[in-house]
C-alpha positions in Angstrom: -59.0 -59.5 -50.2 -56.3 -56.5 -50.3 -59.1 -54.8 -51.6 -61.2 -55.5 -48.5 -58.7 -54.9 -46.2 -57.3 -51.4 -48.0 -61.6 -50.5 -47.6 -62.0 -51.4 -43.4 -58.5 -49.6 -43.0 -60.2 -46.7 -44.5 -63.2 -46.9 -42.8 -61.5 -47.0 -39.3 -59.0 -44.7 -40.4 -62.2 -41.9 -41.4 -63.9 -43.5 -37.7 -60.9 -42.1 -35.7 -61.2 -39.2 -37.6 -64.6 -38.3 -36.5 -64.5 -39.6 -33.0 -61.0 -37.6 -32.2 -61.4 -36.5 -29.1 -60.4 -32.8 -28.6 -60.9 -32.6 -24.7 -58.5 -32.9 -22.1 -58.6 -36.2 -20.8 -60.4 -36.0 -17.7 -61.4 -33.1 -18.0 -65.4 -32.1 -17.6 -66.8 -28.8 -18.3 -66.6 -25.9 -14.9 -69.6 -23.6 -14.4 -67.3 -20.1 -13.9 -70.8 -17.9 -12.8 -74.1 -17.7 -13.1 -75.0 -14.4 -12.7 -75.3 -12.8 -15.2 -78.4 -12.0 -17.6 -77.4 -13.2 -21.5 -73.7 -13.4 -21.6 -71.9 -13.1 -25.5 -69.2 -11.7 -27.0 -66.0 -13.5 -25.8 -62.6 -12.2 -27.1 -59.1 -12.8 -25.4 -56.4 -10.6 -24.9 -52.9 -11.3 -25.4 -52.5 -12.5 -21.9 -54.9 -15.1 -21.9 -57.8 -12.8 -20.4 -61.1 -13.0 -21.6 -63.6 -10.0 -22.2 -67.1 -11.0 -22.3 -70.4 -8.8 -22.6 -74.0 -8.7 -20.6 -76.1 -7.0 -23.0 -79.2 -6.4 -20.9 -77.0 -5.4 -18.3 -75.1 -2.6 -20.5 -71.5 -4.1 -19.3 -68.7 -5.9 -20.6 -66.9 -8.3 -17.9 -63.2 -9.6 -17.5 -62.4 -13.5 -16.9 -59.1 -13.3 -15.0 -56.9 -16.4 -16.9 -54.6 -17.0 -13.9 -57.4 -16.7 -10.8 -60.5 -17.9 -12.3 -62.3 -14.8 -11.4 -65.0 -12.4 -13.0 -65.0 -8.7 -12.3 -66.9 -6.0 -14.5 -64.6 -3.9 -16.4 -66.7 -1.3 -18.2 -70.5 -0.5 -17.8 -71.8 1.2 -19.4 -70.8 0.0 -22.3 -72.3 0.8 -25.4 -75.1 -2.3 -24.7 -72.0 -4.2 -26.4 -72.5 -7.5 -28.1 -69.8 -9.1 -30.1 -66.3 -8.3 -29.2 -63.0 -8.5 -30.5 -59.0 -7.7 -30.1 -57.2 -5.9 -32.6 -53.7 -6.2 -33.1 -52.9 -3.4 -31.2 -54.5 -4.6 -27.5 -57.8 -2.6 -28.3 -61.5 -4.2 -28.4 -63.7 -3.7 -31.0 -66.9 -3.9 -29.8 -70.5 -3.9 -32.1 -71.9 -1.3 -29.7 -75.5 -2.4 -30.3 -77.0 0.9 -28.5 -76.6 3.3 -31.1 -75.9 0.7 -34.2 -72.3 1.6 -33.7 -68.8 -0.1 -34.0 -66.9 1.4 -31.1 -62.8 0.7 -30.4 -62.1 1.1 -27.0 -58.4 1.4 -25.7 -56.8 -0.4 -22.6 -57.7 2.8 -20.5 -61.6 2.8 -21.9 -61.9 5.3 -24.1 -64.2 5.3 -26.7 -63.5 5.4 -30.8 -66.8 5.2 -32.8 -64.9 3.6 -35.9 -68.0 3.5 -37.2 -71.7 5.4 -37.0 -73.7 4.9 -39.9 -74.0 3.1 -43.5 -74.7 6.0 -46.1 -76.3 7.9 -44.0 -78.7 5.3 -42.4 -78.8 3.5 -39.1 -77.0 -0.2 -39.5 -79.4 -3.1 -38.3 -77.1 -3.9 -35.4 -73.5 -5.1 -35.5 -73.6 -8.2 -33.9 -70.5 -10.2 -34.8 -66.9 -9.2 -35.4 -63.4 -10.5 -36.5 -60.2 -8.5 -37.0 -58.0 -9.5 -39.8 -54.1 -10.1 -39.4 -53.5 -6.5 -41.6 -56.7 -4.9 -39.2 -59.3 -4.9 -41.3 -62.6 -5.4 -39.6 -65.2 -7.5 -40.7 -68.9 -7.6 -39.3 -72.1 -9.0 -39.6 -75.1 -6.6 -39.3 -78.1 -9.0 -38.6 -81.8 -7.3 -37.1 -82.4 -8.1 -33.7 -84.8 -5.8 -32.5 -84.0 -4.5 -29.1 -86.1 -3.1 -26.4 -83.4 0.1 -25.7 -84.2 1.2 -29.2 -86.8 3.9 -28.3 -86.5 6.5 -30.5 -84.9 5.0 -33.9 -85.3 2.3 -35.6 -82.8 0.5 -38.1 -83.3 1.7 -41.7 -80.3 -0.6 -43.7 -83.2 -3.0 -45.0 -80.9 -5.7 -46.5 -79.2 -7.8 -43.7 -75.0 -8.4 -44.8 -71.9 -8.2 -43.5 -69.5 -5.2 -43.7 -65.8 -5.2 -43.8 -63.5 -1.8 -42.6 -60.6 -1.2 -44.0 -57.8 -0.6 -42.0 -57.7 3.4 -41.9 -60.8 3.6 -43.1 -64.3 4.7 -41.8 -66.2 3.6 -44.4 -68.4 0.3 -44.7 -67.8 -2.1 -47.8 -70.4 -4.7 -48.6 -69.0 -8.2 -48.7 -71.6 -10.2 -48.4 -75.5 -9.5 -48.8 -77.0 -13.1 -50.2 -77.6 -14.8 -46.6 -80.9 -14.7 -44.2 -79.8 -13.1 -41.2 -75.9 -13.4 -40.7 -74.5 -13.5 -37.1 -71.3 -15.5 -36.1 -67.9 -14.9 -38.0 -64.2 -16.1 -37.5 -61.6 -16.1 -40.0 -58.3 -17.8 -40.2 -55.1 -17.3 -38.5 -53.6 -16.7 -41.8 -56.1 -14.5 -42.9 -57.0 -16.1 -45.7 -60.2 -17.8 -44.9 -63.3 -16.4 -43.6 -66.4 -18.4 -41.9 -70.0 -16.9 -41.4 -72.8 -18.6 -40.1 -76.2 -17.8 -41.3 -78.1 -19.7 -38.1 -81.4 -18.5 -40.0 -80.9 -20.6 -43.0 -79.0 -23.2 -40.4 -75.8 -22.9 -42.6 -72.5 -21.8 -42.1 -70.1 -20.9 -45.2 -66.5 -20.7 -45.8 -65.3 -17.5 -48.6 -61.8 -16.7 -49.7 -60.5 -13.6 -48.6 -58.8 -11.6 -51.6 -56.1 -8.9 -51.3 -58.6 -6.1 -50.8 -60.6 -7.6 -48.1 -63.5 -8.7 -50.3 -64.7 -12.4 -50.5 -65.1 -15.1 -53.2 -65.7 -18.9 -53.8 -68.2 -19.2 -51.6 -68.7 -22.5 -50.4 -71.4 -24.8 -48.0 -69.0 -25.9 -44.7 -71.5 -27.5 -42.9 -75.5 -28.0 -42.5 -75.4 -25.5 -39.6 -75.8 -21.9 -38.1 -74.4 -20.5 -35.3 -75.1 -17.6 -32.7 -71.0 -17.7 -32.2 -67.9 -19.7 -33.5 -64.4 -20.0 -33.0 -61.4 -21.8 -34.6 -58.6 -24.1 -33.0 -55.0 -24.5 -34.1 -55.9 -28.4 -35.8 -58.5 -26.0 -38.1 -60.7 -27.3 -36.3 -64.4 -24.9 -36.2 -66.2 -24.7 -33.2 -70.5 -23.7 -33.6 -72.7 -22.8 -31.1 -76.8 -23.0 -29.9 -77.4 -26.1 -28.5 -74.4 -26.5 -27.0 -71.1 -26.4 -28.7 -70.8 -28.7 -31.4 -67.7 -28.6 -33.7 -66.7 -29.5 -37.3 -63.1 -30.3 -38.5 -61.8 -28.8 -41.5 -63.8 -30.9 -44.2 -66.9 -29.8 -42.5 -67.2 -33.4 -40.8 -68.8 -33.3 -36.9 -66.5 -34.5 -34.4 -67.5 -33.4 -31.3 -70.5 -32.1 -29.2 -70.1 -30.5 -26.2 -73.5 -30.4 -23.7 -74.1 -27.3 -21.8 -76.4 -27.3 -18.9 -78.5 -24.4 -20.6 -81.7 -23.9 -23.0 -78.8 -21.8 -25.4 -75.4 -21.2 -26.1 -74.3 -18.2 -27.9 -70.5 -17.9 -28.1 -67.2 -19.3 -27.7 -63.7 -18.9 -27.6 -60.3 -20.4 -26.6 -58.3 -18.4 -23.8 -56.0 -19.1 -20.7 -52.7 -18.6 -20.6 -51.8 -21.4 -22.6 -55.1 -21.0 -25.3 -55.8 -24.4 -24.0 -59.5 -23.0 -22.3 -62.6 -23.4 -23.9 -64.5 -20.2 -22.9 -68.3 -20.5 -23.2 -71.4 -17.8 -22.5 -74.5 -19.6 -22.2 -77.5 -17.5 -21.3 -76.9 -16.2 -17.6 -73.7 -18.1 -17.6 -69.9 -18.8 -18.1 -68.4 -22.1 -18.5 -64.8 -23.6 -18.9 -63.4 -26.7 -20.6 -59.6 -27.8 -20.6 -58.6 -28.8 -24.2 -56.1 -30.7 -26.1 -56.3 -27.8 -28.4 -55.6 -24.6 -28.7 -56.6 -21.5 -30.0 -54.9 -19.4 -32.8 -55.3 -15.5 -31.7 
């Protein structure tokens, strides 16, 4: 009988697990705008503030934390997809124009950090993350784009890159995946997640002293466009919706949005209690019991 009972307290203890409920009670999901084109790349500043891109639009937009508002803060911009802060206040940005990685600084001007891969066009950053030292990891998918008129990309294999702080000068970290996209590490710097949404997997890789991965491991049966992490650990996928994964890889929430695709998310407001999310020609917000960890 103790055996019995020690198994059903298990099994409701693993049930709460999964059905934790990371939403502020109460709390449904806002629609900020809709008018917009294909909105990506969300990364927030140290205020709370989050940058987002229009790619077909060539302009990357601010979300104002304390009024709730939108207002274009660069255009053009590079035809920016992925963005992220460094620790230093500046965005990286995969400037998908020109195959570029591009830092811009608080007053808008321009740093390519990075141009070319041994002499030959990248596919197309798509997907960034800054490391606690500021080292830059990104993934270089192929996305064909209809601004490309008179290149194409010539980088056959798709991987992911990582810059070494100072440097300007691509390492390979990864090149065994289908087409990589989204990519978040840890707060601690010591973990890194990239989602191969091709091969509908995501993976988890330890990240060693000299920026390069190992240990590779499945997290979860699942790509992503976007991701994000929360301060329970918890990892945060997007596509049809948002759906998110707790640190063993178990699902434990999914989040409907209104839209045919989601392609990113992140956690903002002043308090990194916001759930930021670009879906196609729109912007949504979520109040959280969670919060995020940049």
């Amino acid at each position: 009988m103790k055996t019995i009972n020690a198994f059903l307290a298990l099994l409701l203890l693993n049930s709460c697990i999964t059905a934790q409920d990371i939403v502020q009670e109460g709390e449904s999901l806002t629609l900020v705008s809709e008018e917009f084109e294909f909105t990506e790349g969300p990364a927030v500043d140290k205020e709370g503030n989050i940058f987002f891109t229009d790619q077909p639009n060539d302009r990357i937009l601010k979300w104002d934390a304390k009024t709730n508002t939108v207002s274009d803060w660069m255009h053009p911009s590079g035809r920016s997809n992925g963005l992220y802060f460094d620790n230093q206040g500046n965005l990286i940005s995969c400037a998908d124009e020109k195959n570029q990685l591009w830092k811009i600084d608080p007053e808008k001007n321009v740093t390519v950090l990075v141009e070319k891969f041994e002499g030959k066009f990248l596919g197309g950053p798509n997907d960034v993350w800054v490391d606690p030292r500021g080292g830059i990891y990104i993934t270089d998918p192929l996305y064909k784009r209809d601004w490309w008129e008179d290149r194409t990309p010539e980088v056959e294999k798709r991987r992911v890159y990582y810059l070494a702080p100072g440097s300007n000068t691509l390492t390979i970290v990864e090149e065994d995946l289908v087409m990589p996209n989204g990519i978040v590490g840890s707060k601690n710097g010591k973990k890194l997640f990239i989602a191969d949404p091709d091969d509908k997997k995501t993976y988890v890789y330890k990240i060693n002293k000299d920026g390069s991965l190992s240990g590779r491991e499945l997290f979860c049966e699942m790509g992503s466009d976007g991701m994000t992490l929360d301060n329970k650990g918890n990892l945060y996928l997007t596509g049809n919706g948002v759906t998110v994964f707790n640190k063993s890889g178990e699902k434990i929430k999914h989040i409907k949005i209104p839209k045919g695709w989601t392609a990113n998310v992140t956690l903002g407001g002043p308090n990194r209690d916001i759930l930021f999310i670009t879906a196609l020609d729109a912007v949504y917000t979520l109040k959280m019991k969670v919060k995020g960890i940049n």
